[in-house]
C-alpha atoms as one frame of an Amber mdcrd trajectory, in Angstrom:
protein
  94.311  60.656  95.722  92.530  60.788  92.562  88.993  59.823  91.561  87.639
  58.865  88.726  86.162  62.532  88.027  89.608  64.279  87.827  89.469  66.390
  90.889  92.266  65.402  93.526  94.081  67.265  96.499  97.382  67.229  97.968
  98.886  66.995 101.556 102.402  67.310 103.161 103.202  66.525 106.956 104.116
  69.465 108.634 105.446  72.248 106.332 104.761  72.784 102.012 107.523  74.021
 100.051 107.056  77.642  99.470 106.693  77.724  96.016 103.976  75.380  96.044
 101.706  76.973  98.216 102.271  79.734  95.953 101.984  78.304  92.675  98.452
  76.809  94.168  97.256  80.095  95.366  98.138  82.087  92.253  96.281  79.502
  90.215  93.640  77.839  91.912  95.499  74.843  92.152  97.849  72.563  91.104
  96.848  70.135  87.602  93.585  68.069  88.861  94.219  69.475  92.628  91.960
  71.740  93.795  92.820  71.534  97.640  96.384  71.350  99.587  96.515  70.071
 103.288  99.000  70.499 105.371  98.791  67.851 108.162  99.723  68.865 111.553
 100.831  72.317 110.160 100.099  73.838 114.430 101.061  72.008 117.525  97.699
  70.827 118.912  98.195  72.413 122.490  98.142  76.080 120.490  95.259  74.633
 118.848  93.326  73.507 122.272  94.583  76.886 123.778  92.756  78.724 121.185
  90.214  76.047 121.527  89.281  76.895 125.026  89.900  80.596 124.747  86.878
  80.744 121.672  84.493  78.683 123.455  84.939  80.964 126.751  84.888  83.863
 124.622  81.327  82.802 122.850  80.072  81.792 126.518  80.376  85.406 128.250
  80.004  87.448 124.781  77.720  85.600 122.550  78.085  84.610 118.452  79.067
  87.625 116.167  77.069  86.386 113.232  73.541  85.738 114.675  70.583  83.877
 112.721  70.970  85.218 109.322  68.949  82.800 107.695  72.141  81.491 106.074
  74.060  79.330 108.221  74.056  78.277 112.172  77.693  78.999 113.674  79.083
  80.400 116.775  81.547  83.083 115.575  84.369  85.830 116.559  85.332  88.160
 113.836  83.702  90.147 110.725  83.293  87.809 107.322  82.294  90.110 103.999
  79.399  88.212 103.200  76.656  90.498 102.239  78.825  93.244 103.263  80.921
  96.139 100.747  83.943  97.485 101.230  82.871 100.027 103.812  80.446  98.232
 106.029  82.741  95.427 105.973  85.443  97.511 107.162  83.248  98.674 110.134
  82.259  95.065 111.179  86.376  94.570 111.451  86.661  97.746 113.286  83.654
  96.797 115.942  84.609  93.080 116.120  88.849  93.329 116.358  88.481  93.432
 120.474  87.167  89.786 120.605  89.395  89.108 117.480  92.708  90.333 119.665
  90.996  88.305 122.807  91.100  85.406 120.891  94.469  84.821 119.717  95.835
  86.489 122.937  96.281  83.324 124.024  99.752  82.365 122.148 102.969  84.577
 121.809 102.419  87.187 118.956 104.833  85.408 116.513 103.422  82.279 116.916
 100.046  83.919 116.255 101.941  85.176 112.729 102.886  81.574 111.813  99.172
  80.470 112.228  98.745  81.070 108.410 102.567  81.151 107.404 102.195  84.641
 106.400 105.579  85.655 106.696 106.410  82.196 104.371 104.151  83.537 101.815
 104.935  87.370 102.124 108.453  86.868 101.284 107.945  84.128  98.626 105.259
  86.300  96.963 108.374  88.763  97.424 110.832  86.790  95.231 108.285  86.389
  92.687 107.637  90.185  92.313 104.252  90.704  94.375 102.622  91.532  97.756
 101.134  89.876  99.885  98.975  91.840 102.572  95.531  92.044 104.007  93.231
  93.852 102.042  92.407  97.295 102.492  89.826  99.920 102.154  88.926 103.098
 102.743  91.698 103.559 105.573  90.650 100.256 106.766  92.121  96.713 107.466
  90.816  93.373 106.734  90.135  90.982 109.523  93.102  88.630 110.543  90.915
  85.558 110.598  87.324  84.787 111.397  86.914  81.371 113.877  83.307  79.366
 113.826  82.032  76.384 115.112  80.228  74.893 112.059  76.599  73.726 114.049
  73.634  71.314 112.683  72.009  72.921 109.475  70.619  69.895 108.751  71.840
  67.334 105.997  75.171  69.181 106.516  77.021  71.303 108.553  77.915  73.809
 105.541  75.837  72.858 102.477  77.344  72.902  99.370  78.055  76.801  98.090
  81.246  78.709  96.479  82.949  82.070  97.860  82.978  83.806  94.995  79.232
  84.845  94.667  79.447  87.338  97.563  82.157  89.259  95.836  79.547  90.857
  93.911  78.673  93.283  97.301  82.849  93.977  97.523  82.562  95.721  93.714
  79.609  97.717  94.803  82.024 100.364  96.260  85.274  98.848  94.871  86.640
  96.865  97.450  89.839  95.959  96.058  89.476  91.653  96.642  86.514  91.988
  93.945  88.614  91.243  90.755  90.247  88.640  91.880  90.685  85.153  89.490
  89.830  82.864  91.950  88.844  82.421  95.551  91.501  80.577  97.987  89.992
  79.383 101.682  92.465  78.804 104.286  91.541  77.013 107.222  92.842  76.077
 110.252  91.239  73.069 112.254  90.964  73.898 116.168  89.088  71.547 117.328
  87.056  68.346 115.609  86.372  64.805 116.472  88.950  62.690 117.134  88.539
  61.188 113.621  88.055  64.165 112.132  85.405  65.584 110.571  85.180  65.881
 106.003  85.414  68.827 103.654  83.731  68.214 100.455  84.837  69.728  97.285
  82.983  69.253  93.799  84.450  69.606  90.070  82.437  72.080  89.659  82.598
  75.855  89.386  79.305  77.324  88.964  78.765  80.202  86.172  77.012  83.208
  86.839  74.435  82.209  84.520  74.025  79.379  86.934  74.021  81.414  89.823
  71.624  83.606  88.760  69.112  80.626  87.675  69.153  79.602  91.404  68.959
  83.292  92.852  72.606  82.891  94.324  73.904  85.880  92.415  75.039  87.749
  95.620  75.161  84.628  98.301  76.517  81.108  96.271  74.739  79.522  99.338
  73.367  77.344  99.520  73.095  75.083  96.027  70.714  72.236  95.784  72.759
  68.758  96.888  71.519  67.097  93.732  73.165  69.821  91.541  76.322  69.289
  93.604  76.539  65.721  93.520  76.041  65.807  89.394  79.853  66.442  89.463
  82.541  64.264  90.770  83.510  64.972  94.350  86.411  64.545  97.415  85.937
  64.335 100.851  89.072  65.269 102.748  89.156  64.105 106.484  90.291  67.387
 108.529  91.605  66.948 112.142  92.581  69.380 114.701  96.020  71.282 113.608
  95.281  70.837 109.689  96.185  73.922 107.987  94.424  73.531 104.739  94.061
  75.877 101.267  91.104  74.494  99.000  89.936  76.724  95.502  86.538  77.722
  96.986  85.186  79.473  93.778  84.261  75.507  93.052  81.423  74.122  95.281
  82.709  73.004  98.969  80.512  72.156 101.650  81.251  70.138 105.264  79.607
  66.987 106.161  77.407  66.843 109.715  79.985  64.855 112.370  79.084  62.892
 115.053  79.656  65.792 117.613  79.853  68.926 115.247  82.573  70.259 117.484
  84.516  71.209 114.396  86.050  74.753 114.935  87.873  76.551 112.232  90.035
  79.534 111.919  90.172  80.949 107.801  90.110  83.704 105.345  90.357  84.084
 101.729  93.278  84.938  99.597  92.931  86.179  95.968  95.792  87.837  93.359
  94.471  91.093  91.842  97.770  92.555  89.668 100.847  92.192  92.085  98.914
  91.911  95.079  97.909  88.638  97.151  95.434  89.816  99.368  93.711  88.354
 101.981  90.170  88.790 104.102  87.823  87.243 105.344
């Protein structure tokens, strides 16, 4: 799985050894591996259950994250882009009703397994840290955020990094703000039947580049001839793919024939002894 660039990614059938899905999260990776699949990580029927639940939940509510100018999805759940600590916080508090609706659908601890929390929480244990949601203010992070990715043209989700926006979390200290790295974890729902591909470049911007593009508080979108200056992957994801990918490098997801791809994430970082998560 490597290229000729240097950048790679691993994948495991079912399950990852503990200690490697930590070692990956505490340091963005793994040698030249910048992304870790986990193939068939959630029986599909819990994926089509939550599948069907999100679409009927978008039909009779609407998208939480209307035209923003950024990017086209249908969405349940708060996301702290272009948000601080507090007003993040608040979007959590006035979005957790559809958030609970969603994943209402399966038992409560198979909802807990969705993202192998309670793998990581007591492996990050053993190895002296914790691992929680992050927290301000008296507030909770969002569990996950779910989106159907639609057309935004060339690509689904152009080519951008998550670590931009974390300049609005230090505005009022949000505590995911000093983290070293950014980790995405996604979970496919839904996608064509061959899947649809995540793109990830060798490249982490700088902030000098960042702020020579104007993407100082966004990282979206960068130009796709910057991107494709740098050796890339493209990772076929299918429905019940649990996958973590280092998304302070660029990452973007390729248009699919249908663009039914629906995804359930958040972010993880390590600030100290803590592993924190949000989304």
């Amino acid at each position: 799985m490597l290229d000729d660039g240097g950048i790679s990614w691993l994948e495991f059938d079912g399950r990852c050894d503990a200690a490697v899905l930590a070692q990956f999260i505490e340091n963005g990776g793994i040698g030249d591996n910048r992304l870790l699949a986990i193939r068939g990580a959630v029986p599909e029927a819990d994926c089509a259950a939550l599948e069907a639940q999100f679409n009927a939940l978008i039909d009779a509510r609407g998208s939480k994250r209307g035209e923003d100018g950024f990017v086209r999805t249908q969405q349940i759940g708060a996301t702290q882009f272009s948000h601080n600590g507090a007003s993040y916080m608040r979007e959590v508090a006035a979005q957790m009703g559809d958030v609970l609706d969603l994943f209402s659908m399966l038992p409560s601890e198979r909802v807990a397994g969705l993202f192998l929390d309670d793998m990581l929480e007591a492996e990050f244990a053993r190895r002296g840290k914790i691992y929680r949601r992050a927290q301000h203010g008296g507030g909770v992070a969002n569990f996950a955020s779910t989106r159907k990715w639609l057309r935004n043209g060339a690509m689904a989700l152009h080519p951008h990094e998550d670590t931009a926006q974390l300049a609005s979390a230090a505005e009022d200290g949000f505590e995911v703000a000093t983290g070293p790295h950014t980790i995405a974890v996604n979970l496919c729902l839904a996608d064509d039947e061959e899947g649809s591909e995540t793109m990830l470049w060798n490249c982490r911007p700088t902030p000098e580049q960042r702020r020579d593009m104007g993407l100082e508080a966004t990282g979206y979108p960068y130009p796709r001839d910057f991107a494709d200056r740098h050796a890339n992957i493209r990772v076929k994801i299918r429905r019940g793919d649990l996958y973590f990918m280092n998304a302070s490098y660029l990452h973007g997801v390729a248009n699919s024939p249908t663009n039914d791809r629906i995804t359930s994430g958040r972010f993880i970082t390590c600030v100290g002894d803590k592993v924190l998560s949000w989304t």
